[in-house]
Biopython code that builds the backbone (N, CA, C, O; Angstrom):
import numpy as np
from Bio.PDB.StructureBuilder import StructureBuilder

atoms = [
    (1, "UNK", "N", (114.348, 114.462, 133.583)),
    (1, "UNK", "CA", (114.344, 114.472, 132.137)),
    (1, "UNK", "C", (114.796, 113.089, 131.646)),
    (1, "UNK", "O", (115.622, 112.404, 132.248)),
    (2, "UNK", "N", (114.174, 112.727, 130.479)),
    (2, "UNK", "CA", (114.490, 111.017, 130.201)),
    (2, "UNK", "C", (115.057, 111.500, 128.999)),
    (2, "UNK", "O", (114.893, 112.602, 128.475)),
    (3, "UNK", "N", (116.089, 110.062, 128.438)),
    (3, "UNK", "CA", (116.585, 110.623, 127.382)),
    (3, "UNK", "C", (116.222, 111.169, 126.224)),
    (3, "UNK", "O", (116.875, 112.031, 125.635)),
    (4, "UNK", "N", (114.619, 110.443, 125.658)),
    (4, "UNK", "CA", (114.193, 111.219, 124.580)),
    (4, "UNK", "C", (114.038, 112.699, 124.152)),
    (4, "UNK", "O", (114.116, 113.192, 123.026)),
    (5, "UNK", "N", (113.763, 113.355, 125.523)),
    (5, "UNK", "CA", (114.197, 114.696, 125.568)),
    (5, "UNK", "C", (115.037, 115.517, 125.464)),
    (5, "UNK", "O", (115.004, 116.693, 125.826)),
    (6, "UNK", "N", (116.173, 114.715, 124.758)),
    (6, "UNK", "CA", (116.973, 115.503, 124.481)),
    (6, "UNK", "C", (117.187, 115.347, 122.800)),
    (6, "UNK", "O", (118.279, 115.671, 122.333)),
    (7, "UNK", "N", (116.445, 114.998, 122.183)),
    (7, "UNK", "CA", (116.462, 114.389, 120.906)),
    (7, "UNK", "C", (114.767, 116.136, 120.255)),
    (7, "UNK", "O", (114.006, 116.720, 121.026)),
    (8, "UNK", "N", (114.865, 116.293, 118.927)),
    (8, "UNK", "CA", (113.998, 117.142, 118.709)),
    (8, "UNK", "C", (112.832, 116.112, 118.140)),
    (8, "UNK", "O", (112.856, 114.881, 118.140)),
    (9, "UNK", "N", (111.658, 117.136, 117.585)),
    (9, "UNK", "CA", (110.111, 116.537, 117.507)),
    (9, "UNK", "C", (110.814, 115.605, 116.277)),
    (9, "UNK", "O", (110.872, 114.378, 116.355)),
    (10, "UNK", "N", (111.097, 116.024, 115.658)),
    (10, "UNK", "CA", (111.392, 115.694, 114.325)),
    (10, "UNK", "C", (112.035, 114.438, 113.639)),
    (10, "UNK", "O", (111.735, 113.823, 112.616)),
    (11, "UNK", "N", (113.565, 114.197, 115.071)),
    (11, "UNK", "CA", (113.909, 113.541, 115.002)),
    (11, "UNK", "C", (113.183, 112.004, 116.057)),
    (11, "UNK", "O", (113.567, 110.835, 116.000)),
    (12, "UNK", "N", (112.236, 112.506, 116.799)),
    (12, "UNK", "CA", (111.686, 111.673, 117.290)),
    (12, "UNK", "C", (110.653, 110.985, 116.511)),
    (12, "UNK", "O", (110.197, 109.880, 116.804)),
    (13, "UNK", "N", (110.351, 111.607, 115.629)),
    (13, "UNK", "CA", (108.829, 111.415, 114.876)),
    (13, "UNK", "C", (109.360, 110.153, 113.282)),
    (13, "UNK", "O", (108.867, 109.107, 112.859)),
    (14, "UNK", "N", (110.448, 110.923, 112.895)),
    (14, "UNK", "CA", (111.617, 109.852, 111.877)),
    (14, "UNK", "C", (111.750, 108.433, 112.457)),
    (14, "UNK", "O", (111.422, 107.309, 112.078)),
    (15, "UNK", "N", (112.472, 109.036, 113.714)),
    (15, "UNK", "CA", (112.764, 107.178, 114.375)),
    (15, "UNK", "C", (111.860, 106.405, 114.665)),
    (15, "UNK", "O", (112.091, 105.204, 114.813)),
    (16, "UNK", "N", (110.112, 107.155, 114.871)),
    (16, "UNK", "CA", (109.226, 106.401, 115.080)),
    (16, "UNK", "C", (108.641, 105.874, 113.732)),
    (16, "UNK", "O", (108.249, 104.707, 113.748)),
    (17, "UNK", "N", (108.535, 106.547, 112.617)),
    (17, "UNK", "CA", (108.208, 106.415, 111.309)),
    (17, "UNK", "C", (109.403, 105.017, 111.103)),
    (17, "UNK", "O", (108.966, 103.876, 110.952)),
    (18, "UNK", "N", (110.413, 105.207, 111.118)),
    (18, "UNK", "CA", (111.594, 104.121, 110.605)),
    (18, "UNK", "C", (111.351, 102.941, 111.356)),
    (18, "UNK", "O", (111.468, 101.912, 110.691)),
    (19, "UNK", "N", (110.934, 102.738, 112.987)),
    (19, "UNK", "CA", (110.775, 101.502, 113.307)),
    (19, "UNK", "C", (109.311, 101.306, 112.695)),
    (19, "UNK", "O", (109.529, 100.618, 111.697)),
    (20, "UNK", "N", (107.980, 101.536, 112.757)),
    (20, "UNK", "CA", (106.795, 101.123, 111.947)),
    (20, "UNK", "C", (106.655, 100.104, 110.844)),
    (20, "UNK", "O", (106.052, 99.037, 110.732)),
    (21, "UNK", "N", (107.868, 101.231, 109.646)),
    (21, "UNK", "CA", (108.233, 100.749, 108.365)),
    (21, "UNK", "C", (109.576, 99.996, 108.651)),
    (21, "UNK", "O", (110.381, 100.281, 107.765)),
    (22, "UNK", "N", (110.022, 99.266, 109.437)),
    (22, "UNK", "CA", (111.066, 98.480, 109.879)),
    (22, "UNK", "C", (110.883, 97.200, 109.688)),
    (22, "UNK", "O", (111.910, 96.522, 109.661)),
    (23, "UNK", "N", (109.932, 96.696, 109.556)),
    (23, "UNK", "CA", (108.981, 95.619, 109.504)),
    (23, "UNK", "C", (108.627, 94.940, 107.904)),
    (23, "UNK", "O", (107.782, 95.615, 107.316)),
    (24, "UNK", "N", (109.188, 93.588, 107.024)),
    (24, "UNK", "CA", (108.721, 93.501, 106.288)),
    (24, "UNK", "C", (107.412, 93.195, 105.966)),
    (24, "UNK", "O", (107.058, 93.366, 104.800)),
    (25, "UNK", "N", (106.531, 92.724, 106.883)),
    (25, "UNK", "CA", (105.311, 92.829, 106.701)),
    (25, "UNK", "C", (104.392, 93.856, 106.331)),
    (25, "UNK", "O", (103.445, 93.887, 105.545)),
    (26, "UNK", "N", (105.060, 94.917, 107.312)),
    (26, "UNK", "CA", (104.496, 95.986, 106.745)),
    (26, "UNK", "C", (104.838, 96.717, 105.862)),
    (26, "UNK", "O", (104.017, 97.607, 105.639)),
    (27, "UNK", "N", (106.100, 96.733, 104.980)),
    (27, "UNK", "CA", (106.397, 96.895, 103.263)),
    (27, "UNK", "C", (105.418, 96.551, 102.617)),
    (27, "UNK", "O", (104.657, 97.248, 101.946)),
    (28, "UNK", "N", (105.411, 94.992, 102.886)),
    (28, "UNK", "CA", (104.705, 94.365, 102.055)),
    (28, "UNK", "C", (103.103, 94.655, 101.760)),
    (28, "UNK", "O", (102.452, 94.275, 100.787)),
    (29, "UNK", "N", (102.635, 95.493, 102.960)),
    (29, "UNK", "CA", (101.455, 95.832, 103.028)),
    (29, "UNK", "C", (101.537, 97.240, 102.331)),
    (29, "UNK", "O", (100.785, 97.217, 101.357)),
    (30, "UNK", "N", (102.004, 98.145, 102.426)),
    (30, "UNK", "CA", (102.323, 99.432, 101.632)),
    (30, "UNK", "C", (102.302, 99.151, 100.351)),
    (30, "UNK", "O", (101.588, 99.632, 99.471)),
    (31, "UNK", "N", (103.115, 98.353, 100.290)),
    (31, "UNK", "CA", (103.638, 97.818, 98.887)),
    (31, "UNK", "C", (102.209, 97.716, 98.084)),
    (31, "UNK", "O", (101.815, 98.510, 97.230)),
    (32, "UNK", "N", (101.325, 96.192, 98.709)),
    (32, "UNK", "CA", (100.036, 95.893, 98.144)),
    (32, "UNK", "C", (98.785, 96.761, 98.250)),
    (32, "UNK", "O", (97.702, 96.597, 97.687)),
    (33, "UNK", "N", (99.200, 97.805, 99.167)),
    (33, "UNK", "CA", (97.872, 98.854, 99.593)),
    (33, "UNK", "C", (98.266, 99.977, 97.935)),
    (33, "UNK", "O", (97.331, 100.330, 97.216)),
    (34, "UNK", "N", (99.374, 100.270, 97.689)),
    (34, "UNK", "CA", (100.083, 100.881, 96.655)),
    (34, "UNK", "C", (99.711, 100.649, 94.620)),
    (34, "UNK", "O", (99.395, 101.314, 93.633)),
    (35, "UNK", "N", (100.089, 99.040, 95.094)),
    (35, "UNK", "CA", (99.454, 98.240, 93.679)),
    (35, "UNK", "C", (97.481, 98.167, 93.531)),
    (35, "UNK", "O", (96.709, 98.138, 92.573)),
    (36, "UNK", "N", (97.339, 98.161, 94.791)),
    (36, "UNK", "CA", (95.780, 98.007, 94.628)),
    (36, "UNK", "C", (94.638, 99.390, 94.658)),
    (36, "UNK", "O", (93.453, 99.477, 94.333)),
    (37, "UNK", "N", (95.544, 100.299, 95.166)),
    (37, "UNK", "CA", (94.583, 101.375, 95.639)),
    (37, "UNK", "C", (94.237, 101.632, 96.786)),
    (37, "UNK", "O", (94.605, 102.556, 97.512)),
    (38, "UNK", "N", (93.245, 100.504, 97.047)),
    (38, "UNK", "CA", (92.573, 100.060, 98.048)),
    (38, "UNK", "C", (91.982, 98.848, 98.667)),
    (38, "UNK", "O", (91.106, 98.613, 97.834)),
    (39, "UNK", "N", (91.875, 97.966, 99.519)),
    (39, "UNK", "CA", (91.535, 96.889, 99.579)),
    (39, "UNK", "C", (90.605, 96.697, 100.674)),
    (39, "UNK", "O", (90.276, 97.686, 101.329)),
    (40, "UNK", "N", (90.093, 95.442, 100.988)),
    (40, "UNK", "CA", (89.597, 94.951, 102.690)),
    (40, "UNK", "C", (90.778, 94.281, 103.098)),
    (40, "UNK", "O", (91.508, 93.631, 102.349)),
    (41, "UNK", "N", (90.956, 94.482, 104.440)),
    (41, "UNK", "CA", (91.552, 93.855, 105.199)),
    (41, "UNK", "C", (91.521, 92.156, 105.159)),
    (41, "UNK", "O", (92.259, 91.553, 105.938)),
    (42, "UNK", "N", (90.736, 91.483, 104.323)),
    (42, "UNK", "CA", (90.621, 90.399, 104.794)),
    (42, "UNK", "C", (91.626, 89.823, 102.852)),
    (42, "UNK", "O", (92.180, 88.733, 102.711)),
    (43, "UNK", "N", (91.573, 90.614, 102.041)),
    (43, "UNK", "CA", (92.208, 90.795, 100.916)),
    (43, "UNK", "C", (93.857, 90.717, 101.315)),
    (43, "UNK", "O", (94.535, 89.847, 100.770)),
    (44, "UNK", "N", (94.309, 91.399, 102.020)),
    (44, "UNK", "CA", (95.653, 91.286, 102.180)),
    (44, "UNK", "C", (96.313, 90.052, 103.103)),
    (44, "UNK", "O", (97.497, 89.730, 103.199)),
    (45, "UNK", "N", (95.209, 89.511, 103.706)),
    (45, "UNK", "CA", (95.754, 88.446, 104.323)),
    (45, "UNK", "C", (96.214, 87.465, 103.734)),
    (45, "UNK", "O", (97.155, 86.672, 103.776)),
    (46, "UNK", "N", (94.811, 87.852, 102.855)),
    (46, "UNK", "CA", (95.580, 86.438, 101.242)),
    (46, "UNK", "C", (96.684, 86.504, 100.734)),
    (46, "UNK", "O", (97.340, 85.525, 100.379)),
    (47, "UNK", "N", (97.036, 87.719, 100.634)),
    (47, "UNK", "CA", (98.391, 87.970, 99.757)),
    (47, "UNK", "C", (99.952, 87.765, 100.542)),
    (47, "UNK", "O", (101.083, 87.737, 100.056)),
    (48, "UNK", "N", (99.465, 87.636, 101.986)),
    (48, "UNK", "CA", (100.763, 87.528, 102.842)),
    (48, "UNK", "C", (100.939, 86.131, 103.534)),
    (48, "UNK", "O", (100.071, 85.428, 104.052)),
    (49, "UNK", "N", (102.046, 85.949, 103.431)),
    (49, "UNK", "CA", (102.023, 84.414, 104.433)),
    (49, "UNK", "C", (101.634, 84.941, 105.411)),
    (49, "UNK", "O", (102.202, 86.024, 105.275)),
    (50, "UNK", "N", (100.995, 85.033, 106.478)),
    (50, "UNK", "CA", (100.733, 85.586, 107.939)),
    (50, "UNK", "C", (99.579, 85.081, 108.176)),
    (50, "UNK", "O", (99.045, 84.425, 107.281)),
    (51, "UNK", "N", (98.751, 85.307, 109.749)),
    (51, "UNK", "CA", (97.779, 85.049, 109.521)),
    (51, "UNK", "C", (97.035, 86.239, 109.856)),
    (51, "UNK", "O", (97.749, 87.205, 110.124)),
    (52, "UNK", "N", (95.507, 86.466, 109.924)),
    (52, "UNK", "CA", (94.550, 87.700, 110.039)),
    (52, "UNK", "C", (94.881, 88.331, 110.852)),
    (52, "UNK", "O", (95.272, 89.486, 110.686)),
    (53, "UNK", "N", (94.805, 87.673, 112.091)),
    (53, "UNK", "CA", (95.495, 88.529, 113.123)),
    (53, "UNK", "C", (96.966, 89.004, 113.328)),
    (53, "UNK", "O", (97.313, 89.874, 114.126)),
    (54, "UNK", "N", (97.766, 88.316, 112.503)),
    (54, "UNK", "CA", (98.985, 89.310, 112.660)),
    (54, "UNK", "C", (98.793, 90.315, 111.520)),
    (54, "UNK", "O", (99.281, 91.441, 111.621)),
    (55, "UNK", "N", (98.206, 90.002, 110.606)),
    (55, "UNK", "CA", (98.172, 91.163, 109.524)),
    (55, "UNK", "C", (96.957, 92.396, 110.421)),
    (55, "UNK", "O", (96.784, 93.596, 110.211)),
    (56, "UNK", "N", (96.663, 91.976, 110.876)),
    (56, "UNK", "CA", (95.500, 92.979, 112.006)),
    (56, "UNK", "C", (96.323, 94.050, 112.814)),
    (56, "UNK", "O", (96.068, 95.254, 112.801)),
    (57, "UNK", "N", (97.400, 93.421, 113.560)),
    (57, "UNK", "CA", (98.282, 94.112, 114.329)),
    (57, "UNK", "C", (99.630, 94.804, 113.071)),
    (57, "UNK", "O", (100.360, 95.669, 113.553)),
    (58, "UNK", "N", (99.817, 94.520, 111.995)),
    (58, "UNK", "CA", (100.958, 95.485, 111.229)),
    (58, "UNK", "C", (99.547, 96.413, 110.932)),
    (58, "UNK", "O", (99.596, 97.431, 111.623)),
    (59, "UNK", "N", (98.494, 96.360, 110.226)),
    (59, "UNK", "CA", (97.441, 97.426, 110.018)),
    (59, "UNK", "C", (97.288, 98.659, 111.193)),
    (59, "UNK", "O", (97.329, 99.877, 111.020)),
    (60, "UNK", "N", (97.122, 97.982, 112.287)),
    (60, "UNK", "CA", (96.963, 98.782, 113.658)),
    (60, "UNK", "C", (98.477, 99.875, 113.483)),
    (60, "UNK", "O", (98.306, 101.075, 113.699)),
    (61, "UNK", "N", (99.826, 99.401, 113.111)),
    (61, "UNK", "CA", (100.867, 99.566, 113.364)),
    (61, "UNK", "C", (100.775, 101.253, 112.220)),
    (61, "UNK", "O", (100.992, 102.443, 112.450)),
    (62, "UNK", "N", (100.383, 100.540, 111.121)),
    (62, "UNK", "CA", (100.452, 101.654, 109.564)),
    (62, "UNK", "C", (99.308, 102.655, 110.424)),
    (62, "UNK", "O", (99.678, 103.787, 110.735)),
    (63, "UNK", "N", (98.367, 102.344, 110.672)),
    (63, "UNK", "CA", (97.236, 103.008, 110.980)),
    (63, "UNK", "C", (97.366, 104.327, 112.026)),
    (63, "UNK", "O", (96.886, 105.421, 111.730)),
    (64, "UNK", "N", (98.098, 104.066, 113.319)),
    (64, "UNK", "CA", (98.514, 104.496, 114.447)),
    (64, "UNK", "C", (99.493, 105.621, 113.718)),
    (64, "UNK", "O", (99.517, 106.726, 114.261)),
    (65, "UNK", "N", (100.139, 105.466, 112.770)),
    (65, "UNK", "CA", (101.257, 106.090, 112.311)),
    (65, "UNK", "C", (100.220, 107.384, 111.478)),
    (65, "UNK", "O", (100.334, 108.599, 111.639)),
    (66, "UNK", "N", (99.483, 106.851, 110.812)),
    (66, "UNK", "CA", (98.752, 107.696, 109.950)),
    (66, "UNK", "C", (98.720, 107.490, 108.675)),
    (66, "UNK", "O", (97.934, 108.094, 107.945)),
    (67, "UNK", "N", (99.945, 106.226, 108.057)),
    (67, "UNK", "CA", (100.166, 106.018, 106.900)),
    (67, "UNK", "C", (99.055, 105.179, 105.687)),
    (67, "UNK", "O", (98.912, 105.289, 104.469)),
    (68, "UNK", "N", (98.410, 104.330, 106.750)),
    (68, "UNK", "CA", (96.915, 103.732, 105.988)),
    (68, "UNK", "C", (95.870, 104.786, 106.919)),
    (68, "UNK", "O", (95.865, 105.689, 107.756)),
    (69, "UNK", "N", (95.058, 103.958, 106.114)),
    (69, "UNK", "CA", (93.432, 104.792, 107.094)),
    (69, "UNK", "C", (92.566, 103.638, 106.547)),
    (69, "UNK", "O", (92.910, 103.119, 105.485)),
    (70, "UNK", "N", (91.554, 103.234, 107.142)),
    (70, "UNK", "CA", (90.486, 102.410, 106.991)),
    (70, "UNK", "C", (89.139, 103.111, 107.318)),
    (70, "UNK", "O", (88.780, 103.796, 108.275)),
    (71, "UNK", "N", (88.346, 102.581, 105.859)),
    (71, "UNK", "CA", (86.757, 102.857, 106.197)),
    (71, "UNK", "C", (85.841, 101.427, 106.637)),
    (71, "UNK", "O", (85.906, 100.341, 106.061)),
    (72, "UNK", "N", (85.136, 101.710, 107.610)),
    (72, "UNK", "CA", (84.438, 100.517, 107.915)),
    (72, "UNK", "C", (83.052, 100.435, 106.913)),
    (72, "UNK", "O", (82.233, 101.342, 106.767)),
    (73, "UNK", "N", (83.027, 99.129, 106.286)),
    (73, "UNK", "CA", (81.731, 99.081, 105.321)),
    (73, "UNK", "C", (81.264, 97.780, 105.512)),
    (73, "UNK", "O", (81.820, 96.738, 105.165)),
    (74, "UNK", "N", (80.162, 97.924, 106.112)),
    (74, "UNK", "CA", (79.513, 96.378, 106.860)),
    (74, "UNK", "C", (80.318, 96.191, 107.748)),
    (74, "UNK", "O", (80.664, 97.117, 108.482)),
    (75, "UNK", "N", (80.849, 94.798, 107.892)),
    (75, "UNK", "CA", (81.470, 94.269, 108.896)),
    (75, "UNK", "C", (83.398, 93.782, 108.047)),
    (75, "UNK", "O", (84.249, 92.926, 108.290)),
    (76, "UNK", "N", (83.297, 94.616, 107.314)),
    (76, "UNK", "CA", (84.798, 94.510, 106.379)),
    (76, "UNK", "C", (85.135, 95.989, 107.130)),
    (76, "UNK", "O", (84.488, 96.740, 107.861)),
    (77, "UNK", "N", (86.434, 96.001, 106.581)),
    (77, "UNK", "CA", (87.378, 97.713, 106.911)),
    (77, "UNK", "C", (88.340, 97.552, 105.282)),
    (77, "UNK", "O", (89.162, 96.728, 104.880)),
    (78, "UNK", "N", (87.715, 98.810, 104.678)),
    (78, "UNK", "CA", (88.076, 99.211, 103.678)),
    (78, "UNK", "C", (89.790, 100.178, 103.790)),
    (78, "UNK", "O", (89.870, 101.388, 104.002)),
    (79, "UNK", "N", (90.758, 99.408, 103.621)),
    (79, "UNK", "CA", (92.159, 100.067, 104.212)),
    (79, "UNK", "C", (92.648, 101.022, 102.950)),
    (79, "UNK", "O", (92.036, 100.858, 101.894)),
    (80, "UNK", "N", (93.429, 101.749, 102.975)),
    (80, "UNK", "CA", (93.993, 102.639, 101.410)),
    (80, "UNK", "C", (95.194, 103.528, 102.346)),
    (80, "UNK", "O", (95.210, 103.776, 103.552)),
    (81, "UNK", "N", (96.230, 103.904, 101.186)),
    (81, "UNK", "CA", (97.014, 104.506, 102.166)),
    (81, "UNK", "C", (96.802, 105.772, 102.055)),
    (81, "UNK", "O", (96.060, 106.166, 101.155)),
    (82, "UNK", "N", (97.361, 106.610, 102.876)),
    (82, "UNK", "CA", (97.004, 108.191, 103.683)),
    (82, "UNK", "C", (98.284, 108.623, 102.324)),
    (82, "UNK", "O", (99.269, 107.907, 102.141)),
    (83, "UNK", "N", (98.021, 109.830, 101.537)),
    (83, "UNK", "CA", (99.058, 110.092, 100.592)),
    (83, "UNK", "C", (99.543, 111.398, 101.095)),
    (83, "UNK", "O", (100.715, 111.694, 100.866)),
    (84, "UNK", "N", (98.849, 112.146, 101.697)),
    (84, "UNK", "CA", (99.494, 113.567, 102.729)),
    (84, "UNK", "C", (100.559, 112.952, 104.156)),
    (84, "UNK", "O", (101.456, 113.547, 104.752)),
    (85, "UNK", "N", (100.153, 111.910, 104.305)),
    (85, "UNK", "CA", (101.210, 111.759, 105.695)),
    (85, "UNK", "C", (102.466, 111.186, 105.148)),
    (85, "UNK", "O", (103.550, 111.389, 105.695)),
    (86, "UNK", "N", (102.305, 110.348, 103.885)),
    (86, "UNK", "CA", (103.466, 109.626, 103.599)),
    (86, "UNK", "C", (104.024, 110.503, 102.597)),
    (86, "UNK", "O", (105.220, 110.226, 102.508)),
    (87, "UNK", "N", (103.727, 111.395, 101.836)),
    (87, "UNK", "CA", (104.378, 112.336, 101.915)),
    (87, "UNK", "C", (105.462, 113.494, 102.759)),
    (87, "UNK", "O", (106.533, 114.040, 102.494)),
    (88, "UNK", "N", (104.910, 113.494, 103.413)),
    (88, "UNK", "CA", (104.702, 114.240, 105.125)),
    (88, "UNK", "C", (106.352, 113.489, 105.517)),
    (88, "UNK", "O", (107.269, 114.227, 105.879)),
    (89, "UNK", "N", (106.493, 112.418, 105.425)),
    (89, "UNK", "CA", (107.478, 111.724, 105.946)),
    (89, "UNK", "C", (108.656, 111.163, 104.993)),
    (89, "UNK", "O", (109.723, 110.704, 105.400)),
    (90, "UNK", "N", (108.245, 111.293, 103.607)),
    (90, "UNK", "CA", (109.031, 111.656, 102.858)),
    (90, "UNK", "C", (109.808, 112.689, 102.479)),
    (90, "UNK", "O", (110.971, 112.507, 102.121)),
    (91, "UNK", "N", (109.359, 113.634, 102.513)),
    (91, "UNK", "CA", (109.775, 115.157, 102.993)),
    (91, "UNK", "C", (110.762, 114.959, 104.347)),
    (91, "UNK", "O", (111.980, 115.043, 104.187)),
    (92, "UNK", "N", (110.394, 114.783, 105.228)),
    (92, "UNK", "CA", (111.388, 114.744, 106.393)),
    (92, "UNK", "C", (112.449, 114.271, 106.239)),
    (92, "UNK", "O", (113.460, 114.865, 106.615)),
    (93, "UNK", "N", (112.489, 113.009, 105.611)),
    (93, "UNK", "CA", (113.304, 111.960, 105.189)),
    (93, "UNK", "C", (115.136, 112.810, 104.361)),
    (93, "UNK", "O", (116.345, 112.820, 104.591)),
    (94, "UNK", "N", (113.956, 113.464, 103.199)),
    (94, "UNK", "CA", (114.778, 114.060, 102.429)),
    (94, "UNK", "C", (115.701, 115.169, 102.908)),
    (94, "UNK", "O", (116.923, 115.195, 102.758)),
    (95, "UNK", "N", (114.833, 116.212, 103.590)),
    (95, "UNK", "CA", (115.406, 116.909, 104.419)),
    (95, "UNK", "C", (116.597, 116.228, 105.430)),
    (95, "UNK", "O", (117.793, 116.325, 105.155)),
    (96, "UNK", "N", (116.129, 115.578, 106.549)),
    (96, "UNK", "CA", (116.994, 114.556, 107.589)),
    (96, "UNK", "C", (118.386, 114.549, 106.666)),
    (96, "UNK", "O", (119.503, 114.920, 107.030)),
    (97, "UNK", "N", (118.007, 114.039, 105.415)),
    (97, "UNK", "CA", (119.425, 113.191, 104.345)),
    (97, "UNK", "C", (119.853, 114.196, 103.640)),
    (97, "UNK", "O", (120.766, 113.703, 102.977)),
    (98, "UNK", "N", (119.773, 115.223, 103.383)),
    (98, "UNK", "CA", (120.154, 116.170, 102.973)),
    (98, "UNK", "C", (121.267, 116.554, 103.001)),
    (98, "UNK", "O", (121.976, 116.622, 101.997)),
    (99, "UNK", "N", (121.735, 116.975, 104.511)),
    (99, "UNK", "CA", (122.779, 117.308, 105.195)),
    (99, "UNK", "C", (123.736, 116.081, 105.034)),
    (99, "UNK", "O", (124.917, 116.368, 104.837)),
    (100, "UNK", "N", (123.383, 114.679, 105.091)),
    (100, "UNK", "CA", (124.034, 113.819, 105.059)),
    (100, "UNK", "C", (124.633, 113.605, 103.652)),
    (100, "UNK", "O", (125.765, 113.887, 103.260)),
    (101, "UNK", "N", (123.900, 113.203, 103.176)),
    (101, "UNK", "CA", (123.975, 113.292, 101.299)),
    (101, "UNK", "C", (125.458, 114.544, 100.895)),
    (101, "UNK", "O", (126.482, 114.326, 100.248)),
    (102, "UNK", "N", (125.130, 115.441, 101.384)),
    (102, "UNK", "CA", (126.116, 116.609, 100.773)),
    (102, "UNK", "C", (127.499, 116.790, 101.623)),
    (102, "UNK", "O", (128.502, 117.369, 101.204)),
    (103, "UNK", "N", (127.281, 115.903, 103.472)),
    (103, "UNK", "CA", (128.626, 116.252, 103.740)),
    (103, "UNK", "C", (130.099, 115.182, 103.220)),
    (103, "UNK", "O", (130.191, 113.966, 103.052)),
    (104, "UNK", "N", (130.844, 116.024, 103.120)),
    (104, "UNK", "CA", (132.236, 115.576, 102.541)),
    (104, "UNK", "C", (132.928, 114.936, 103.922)),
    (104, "UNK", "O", (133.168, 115.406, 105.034)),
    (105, "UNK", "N", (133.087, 113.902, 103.428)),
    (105, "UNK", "CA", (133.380, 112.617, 104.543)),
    (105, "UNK", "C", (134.204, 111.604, 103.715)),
    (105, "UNK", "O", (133.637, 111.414, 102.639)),
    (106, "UNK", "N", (135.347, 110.885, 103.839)),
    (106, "UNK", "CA", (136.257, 109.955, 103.576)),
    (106, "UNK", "C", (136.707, 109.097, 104.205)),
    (106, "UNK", "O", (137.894, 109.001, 104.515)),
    (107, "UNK", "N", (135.347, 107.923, 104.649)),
    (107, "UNK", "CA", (135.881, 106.717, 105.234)),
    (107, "UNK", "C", (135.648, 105.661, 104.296)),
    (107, "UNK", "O", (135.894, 104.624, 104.911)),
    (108, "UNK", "N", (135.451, 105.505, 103.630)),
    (108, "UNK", "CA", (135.255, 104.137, 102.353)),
    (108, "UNK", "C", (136.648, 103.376, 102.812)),
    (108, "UNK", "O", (137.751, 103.917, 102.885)),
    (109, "UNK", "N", (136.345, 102.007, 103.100)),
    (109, "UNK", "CA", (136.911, 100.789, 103.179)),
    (109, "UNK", "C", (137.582, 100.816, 102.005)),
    (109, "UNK", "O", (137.007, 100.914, 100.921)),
    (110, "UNK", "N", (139.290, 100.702, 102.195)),
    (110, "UNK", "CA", (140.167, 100.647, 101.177)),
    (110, "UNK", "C", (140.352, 98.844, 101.185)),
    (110, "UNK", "O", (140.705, 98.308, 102.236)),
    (111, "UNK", "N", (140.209, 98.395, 100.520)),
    (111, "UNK", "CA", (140.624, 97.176, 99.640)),
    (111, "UNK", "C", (141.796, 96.775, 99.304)),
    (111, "UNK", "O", (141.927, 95.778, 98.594)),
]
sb = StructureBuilder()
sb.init_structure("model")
sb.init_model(0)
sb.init_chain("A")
sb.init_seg("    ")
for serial, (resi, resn, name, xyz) in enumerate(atoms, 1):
    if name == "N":
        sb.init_residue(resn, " ", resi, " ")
    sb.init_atom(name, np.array(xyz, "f"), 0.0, 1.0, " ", f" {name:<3s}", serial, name[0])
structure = sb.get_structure()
C-alpha cells in the first residue's frame, strides 16, 4: 500500500485540483478564459508573457483536469471553460472548508 491510499477520493481529487490551479499562469488563463467566454489558443498567448508552448502545456494542465475543454476548428482549438466541473470543485472546496470554517480553535499570534 503507498501512501496515497490512505488519503480518501475526495481528498485526493482537491489536492490534485489545488496543485493544477497552483500555478499563476494558469489563474491567469481561467481568469482570461472567464472575461472572454471563449477564445483560440493562439489569443491567450498574446495576453500572457509566456510563450505558445508553455501556454500549450498550462492548457494541457486545465484540460486534463476538466476545467477548460477545447473545440478544434480548422487548424485553431477553440478553448472555454467547463462550468459543471468547476463547479464540481467548488462545491468540494466548500464542503472540505466547512468543517474548518466552523471549528473553534484559538491560536492567533498574540502581539
Amino acid at each position: 500500500m503507498n501512501k496515497s491510499e490512505k488519503f480518501n477520493t475526495t481528498q485526493k481529487e482537491l489536492a490534485r485540483f489545488a496543485r493544477v490551479i497552483s500555478h499563476p499562469a494558469r489563474l491567469a488563463i481561467l481568469k482570461y478564459l472567464s472575461e472572454t467566454k471563449s477564445c483560440i489558443s493562439g489569443d491567450i498567448s498574446d495576453q500572457l508573457p509566456l510563450s505558445r508552448s508553455t501556454v500549450s502545456q498550462h492548457l494541457k494542465e486545465l484540460r486534463n483536469i476538466g476545467l477548460i475543454h477545447g473545440e478544434i476548428d480548422g487548424l485553431k482549438v477553440n478553448y472555454c471553460l467547463c462550468a459543471t466541473e468547476i463547479k464540481r470543485f467548488m462545491e468540494m472546496f466548500d464542503v472540505f472548508f466547512e468543517s474548518i470554517r466552523n471549528a473553534e480553535f484559538s491560536c492567533e499570534k498574540k502581539v
